[in-house]
Short mmCIF file of the C-alpha atoms (twelve columns), coordinates in Angstrom:
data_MODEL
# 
_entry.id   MODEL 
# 
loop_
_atom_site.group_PDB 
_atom_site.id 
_atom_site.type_symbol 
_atom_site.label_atom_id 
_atom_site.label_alt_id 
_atom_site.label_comp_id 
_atom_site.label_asym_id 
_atom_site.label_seq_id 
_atom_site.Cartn_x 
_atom_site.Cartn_y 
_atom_site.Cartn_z 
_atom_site.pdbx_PDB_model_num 
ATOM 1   C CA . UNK A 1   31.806  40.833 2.052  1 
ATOM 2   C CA . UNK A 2   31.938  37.512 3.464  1 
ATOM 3   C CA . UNK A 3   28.999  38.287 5.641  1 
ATOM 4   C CA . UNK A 4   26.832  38.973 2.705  1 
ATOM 5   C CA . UNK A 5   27.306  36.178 1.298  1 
ATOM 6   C CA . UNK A 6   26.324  34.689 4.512  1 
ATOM 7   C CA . UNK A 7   23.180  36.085 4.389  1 
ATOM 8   C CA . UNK A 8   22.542  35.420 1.160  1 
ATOM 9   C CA . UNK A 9   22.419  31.749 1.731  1 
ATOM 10  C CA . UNK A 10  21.131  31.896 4.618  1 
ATOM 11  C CA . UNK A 11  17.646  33.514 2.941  1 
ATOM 12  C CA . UNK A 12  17.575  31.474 0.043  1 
ATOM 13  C CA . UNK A 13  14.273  30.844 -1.621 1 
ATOM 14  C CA . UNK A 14  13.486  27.264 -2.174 1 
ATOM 15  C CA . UNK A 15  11.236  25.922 -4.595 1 
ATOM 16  C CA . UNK A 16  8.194   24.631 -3.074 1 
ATOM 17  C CA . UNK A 17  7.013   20.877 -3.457 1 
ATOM 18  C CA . UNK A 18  3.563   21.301 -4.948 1 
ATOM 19  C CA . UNK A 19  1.744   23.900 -3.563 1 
ATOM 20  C CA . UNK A 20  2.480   27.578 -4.110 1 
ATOM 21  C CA . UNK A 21  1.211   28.537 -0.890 1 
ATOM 22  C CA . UNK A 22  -0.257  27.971 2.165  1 
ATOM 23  C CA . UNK A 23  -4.099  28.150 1.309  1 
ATOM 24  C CA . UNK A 24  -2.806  25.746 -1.455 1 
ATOM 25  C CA . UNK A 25  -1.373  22.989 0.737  1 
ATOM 26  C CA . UNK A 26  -3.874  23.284 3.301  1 
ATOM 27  C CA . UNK A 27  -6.716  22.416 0.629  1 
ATOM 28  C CA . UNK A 28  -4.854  19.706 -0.375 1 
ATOM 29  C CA . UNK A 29  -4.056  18.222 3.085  1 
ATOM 30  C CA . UNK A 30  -8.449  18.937 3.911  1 
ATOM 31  C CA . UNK A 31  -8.490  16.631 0.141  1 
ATOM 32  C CA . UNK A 32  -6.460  13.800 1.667  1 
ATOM 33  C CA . UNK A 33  -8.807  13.895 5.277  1 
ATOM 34  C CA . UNK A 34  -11.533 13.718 3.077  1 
ATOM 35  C CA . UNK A 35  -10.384 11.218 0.299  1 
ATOM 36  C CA . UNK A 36  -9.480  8.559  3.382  1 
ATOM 37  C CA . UNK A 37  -12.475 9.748  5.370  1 
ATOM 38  C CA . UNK A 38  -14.733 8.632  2.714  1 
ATOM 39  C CA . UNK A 39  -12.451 5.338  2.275  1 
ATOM 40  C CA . UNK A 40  -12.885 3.975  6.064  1 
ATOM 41  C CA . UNK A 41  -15.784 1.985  5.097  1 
ATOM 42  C CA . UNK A 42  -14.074 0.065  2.497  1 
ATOM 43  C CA . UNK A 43  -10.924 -0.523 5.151  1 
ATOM 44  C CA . UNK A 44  -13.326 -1.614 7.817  1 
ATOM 45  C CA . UNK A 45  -14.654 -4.075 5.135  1 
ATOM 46  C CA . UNK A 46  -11.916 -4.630 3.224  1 
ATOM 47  C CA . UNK A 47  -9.102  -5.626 5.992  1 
ATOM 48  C CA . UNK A 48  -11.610 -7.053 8.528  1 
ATOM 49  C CA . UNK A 49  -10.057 -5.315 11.467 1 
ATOM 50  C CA . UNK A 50  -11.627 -5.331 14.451 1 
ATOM 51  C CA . UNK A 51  -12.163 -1.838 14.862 1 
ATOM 52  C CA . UNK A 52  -15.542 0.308  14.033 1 
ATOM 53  C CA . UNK A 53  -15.886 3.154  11.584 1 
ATOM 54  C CA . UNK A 54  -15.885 5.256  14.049 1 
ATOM 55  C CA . UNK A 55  -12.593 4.264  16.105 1 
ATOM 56  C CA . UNK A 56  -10.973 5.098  12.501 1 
ATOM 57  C CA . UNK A 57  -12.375 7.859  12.097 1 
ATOM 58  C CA . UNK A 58  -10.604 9.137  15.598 1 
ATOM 59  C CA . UNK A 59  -7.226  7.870  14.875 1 
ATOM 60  C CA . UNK A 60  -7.673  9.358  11.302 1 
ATOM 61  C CA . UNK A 61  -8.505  12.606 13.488 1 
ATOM 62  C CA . UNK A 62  -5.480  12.081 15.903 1 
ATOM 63  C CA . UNK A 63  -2.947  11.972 12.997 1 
ATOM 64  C CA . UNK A 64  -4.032  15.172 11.265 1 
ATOM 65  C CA . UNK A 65  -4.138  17.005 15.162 1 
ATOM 66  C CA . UNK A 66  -0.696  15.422 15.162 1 
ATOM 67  C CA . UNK A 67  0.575   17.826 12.452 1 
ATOM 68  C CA . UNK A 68  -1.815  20.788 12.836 1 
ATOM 69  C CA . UNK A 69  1.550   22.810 14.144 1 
ATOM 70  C CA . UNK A 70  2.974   22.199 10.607 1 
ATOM 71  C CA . UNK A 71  3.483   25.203 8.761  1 
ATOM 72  C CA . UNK A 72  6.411   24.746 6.618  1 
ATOM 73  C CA . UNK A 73  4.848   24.792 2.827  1 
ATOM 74  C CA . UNK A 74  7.079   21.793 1.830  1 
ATOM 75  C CA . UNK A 75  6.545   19.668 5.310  1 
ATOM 76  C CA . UNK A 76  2.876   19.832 4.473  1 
ATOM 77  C CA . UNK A 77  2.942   18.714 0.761  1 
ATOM 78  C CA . UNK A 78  5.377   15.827 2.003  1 
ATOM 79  C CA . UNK A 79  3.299   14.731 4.199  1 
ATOM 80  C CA . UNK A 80  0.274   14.747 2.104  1 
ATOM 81  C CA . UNK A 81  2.525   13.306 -0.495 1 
ATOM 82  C CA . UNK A 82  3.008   10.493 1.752  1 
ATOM 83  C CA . UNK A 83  -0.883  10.556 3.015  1 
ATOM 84  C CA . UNK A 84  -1.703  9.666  -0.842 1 
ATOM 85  C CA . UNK A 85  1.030   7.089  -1.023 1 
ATOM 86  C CA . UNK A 86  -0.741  5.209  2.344  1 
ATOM 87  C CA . UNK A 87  -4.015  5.419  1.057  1 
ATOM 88  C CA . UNK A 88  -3.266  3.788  -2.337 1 
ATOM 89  C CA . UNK A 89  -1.453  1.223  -0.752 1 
ATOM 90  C CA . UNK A 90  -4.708  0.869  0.825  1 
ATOM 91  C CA . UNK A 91  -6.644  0.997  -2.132 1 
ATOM 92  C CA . UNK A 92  -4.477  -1.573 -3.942 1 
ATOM 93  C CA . UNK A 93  -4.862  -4.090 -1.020 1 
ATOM 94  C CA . UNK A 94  -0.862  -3.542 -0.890 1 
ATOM 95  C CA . UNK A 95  -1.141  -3.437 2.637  1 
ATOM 96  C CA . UNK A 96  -2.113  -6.640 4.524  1 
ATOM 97  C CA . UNK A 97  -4.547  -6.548 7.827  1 
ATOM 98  C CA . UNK A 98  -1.085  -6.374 10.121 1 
ATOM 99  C CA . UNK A 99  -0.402  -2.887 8.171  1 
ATOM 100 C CA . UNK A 100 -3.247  -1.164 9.085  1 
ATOM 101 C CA . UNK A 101 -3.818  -2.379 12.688 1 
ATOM 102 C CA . UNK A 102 0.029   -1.549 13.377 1 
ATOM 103 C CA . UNK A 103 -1.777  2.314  13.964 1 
ATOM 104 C CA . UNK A 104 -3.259  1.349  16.825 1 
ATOM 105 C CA . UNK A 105 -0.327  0.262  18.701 1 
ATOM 106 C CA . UNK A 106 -0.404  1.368  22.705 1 
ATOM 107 C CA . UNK A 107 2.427   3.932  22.850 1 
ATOM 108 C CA . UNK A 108 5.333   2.906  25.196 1 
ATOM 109 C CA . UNK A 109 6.195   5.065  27.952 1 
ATOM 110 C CA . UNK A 110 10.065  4.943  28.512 1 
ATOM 111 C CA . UNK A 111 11.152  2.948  31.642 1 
ATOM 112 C CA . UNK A 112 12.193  5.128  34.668 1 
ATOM 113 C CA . UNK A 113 16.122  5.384  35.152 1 
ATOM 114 C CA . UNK A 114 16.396  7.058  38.169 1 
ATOM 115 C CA . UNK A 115 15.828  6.347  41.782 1 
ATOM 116 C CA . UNK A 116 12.682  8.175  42.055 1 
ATOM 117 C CA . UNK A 117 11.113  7.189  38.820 1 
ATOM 118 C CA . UNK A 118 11.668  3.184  39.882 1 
ATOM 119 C CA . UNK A 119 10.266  4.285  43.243 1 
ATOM 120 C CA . UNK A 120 7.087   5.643  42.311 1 
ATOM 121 C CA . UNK A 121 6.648   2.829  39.653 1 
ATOM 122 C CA . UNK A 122 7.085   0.302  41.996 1 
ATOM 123 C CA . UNK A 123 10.138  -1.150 40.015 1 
ATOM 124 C CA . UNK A 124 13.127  -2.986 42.005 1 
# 
């Protein structure tokens, strides 16, 4: 008895976010690519950040490659959810030039901890 009831939870269907299915969610995540591809322009001009169109273009590219993996129905409407919610802010000019260059950060390798990692780094 008890396990059933184990199981039972354990398979529960959830309501999804937005989308019904996947076809569903990955239209609207290809509707958010396109809706900030077509925006870049206007952020190139807009912020005056001194990138190109085209260097937006590939981080644009690198986030969505980032989450390709995804295939959890509700992951993918949250983050388009939050996709929308970025580009308005962009839209609205809610974001200030330090906003939108904070994406192209260099990513920080952890320091080395052990003997051989300081030793091959060079580090005392």
């Amino acid at each position: 008895m008890a396990a059933r009831e184990t199981v039972k939870s354990a398979c529960k269907n959830v309501r999804p976010l937005v989308s019904a299915d996947f076809c569903e969610a990955r239209r609207r995540a290809l509707g958010l690519y396109r809706a900030i591809y077509r925006y870049i322009p206007y952020i190139v001009k807009h912020f005056d950040i001194p990138k190109s169109e085209e260097d937006c273009r590939w981080k644009l590219r690198e986030y969505f490659y980032r989450n390709a993996c995804v295939t959890d129905i509700r992951v993918i409407d949250m983050l388009v959810i939050k996709g929308y919610m970025e580009l308005k802010e962009m839209k609205h000019m809610w974001q200030q030039k330090g906003h939108v260059m904070a994406h192209w950060n260099p990513t920080l390798e952890p320091k080395p901890y052990d003997f051989i990692g300081k030793f091959l780094e060079g580090i005392d």
